[in-house]
N, C-alpha and C positions, 0 to 999 in steps of 0.2 A: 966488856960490853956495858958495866956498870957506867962506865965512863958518858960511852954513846945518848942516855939518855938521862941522864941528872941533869941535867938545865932542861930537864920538859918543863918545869912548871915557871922558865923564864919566858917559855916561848908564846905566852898566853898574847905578846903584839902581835902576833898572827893573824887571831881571830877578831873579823871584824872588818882585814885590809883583805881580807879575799884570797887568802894565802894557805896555805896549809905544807904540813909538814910528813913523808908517807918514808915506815920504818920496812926496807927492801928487803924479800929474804928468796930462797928457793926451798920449791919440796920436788923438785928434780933438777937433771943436770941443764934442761935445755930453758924453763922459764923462768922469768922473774914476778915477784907477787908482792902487794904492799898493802900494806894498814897505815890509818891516820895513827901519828905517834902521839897525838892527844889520849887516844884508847889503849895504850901502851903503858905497866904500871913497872914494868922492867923485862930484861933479858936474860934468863941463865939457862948453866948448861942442865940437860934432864938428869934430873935424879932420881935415886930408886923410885918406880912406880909400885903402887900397890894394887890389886886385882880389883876390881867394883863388879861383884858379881850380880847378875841380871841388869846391866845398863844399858844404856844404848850402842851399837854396833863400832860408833865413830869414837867412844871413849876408852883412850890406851890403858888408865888407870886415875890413880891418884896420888899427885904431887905433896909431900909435907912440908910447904916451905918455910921456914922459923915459925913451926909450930902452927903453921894453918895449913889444913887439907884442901887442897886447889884440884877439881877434876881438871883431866888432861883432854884434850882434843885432838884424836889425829889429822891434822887438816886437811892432807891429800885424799886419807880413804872419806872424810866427811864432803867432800866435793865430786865425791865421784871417779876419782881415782883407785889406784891400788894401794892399802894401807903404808904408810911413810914405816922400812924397818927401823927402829934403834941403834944407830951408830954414834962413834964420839962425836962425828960432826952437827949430831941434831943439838938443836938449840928446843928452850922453853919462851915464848911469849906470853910472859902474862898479860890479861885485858881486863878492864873493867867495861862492860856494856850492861844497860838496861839494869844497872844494881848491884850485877853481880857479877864475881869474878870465877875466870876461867885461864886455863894454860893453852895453848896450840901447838903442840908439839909439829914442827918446821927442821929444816934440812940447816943449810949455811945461813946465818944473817949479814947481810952484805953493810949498808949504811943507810945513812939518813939522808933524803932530798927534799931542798925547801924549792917549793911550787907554787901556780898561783893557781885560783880554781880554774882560771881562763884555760891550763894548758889539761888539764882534767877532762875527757870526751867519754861520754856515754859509751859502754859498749855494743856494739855492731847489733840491728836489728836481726840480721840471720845467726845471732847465737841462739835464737830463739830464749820461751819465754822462760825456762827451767834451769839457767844459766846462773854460776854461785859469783858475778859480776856486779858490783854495783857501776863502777867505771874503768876506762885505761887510760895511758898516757905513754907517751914517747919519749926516753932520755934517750940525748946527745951526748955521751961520755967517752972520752980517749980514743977521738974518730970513729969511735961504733954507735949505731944506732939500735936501743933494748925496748924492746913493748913491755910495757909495765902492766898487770891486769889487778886494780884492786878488788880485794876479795870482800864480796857480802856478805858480814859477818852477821848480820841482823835474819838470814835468811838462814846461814850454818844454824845459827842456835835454835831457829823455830825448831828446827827440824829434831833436833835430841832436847829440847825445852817446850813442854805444853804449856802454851800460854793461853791464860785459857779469858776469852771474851766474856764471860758468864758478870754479871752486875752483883757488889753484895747486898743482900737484904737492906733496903731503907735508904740507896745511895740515889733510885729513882724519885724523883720527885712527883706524885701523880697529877698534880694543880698544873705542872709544866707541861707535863705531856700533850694534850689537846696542841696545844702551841707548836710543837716540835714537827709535826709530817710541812714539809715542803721549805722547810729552811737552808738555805744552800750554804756549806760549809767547803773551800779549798784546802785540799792536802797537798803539798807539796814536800815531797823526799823521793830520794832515789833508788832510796829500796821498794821493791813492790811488794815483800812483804810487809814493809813496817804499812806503807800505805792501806794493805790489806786490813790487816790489825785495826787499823784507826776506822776504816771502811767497815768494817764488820760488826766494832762495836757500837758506832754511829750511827751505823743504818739498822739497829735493834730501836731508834727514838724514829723512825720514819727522816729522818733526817737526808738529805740531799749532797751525796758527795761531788764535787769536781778534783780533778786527780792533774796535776802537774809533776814531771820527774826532775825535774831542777829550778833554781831559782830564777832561771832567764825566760825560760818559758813561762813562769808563774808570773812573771813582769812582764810579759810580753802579752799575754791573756791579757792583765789587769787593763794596762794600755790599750788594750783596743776598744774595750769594753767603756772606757773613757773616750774614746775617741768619738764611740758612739752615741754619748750623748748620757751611758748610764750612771748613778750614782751609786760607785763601787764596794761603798760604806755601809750599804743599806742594799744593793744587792748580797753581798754576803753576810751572814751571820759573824762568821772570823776565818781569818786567812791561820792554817795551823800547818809548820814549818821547820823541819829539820835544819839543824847547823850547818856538816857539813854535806855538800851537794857538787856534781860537775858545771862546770860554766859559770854559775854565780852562786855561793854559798848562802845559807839563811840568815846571818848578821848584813849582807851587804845588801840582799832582797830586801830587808826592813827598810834600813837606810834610806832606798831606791824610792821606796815606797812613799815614805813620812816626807821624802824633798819635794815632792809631787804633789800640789796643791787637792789636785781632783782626786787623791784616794789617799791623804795622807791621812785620815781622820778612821780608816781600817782596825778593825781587832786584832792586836796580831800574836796566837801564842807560838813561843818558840817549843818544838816539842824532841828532845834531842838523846841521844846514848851517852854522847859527851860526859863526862864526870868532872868533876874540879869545882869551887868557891867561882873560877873565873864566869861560870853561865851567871851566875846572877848580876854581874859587875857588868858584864857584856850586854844583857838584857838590857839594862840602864842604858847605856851608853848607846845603843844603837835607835833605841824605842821600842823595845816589845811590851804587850802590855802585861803578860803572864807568862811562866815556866814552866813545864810538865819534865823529868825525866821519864822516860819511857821505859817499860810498858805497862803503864797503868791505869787500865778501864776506870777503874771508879773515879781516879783524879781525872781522869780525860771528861769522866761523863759531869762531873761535880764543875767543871771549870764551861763546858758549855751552856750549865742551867743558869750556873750564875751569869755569864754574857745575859742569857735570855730573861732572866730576870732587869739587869739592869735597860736592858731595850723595852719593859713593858711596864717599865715602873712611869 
């Protein structure tokens, strides 16, 4: 399995050509389930777990891996299933999201499929809105056809990780504030709770969210808005933008953006889970104007005053 992912950190031409890469596995016999292999920091098989007494329901235990203590995830019972048992077949997926890392304890791991975001489709409006989906996808493999459902991982961790919106002492700026109620800021990611997150702690400045779930509708908006005559630079405060996304991902949305005369001229942070040296290299290269790894209120809230600083100097 070691094998399967030691050239991730060659795969960084990926990002940026609207591509992505999703590491397939099952936590039953009948579906298939994927993660972006960017958020993938390896694969082994589980090892002894240790007890974590008073945690949350969906954590198996705790992983030792060369000397670092990794909580475990059960992924099936954290979704809403029946807890994944413990057979030699489970595997360990380690992830790195939002800073820190975690294991998800998973059934078989199948392989690796490179994709384009193009073939990446939101999933189905009657999953309703409780659903642990960010997107699916359809492979064509050895004349069979498999639904892929990738799993929202940003949505799993709210849920056993209090994140907590709260500002720390002296990150508000008071002289900005007047300034802040009616500023219109876009979010676009396709998680709804990362969206939430950024929404909640935004809308503590009076601030004005618009919410897009992918990079094509967030282009699609902007376009019209241009169509119509507005100045899409100065309608918004800053366009703030997850990496990876279904249909067009947040490097390619920039791109889209900056070619296009009438809203090239946009703030654009990229605001992402993604780990790796590559976001800031990528950042450069496509045009974003700032970074955030998520999820972090005060950098979120520190990186808006300063926009609005620089618009009222």
């Amino acid at each position: 399995m070691k094998k399967m992912l030691d050239t991730v950190d060659q795969r960084t031409n990926l990002v940026g050509e609207n591509r992505l890469e999703l590491l397939l596995f099952r936590i039953n016999s009948t579906q298939l389930f994927a993660i972006n292999v960017f958020k993938v920091k390896e694969v082994v098989k589980v090892p002894p777990l240790s007890a974590m007494p008073g945690s949350n329901h969906s954590i198996a235990g705790v992983a030792n891996i060369r000397g670092t203590s990794i909580p475990v995830i059960n992924l099936r019972g954290a979704i809403g299933f029946s807890p994944l048992p413990i057979t030699d077949d489970c595997n360990l997926i380690i992830t790195e999201y939002n800073r820190s890392i975690q294991g998800f304890l998973v059934g078989k791991v199948e392989h690796i499929v490179n994709l384009t975001w193009g073939d990446i489709m939101p999933p189905p409006k009657t999953a309703g809105k409780n659903n642990y989906l960010t997107a699916i996808t359809r492979l064509e493999e050895q004349g069979q056809s498999h639904l892929v459902s990738i799993i929202d991982v940003e949505k799993v961790l709210a849920e056993i990780i209090n994140y907590d919106i709260r500002l720390s002492e002296g990150v508000l700026d008071e002289a900005l504030a007047p300034e802040m109620p009616g500023r219109k800021i876009l979010i676009v990611d396709d998680s709804s709770t990362a969206r939430k997150q950024v929404r909640e702690t935004l809308g503590q400045l009076g601030i004005e969210i618009i919410e897009a779930s992918d990079g094509l509708q967030a282009l699609n908006l902007l376009k019209s808005w241009a169509n119509e005559g507005k100045n899409v630079a100065t309608e918004l405060l800053m366009m703030i933008t997850d990496a990876e996304m279904p249909e067009m991902d947040g490097y390619k949305l920039t791109s889209e953006v900056r070619s296009d005369p009438r809203m090239a001229s946009l703030f654009i942070t990229l605001n992402t889970s993604l780990s790796g040296s590559f976001n800031n290299a990528m950042v450069e290269k496509v045009g974003c104007d700032a970074f955030i790894s998520k999820f972090q209120p005060d950098l979120l809230v520190t990186e808006v005053q300063n926009r609005l600083r620089d618009i009222l100097e």
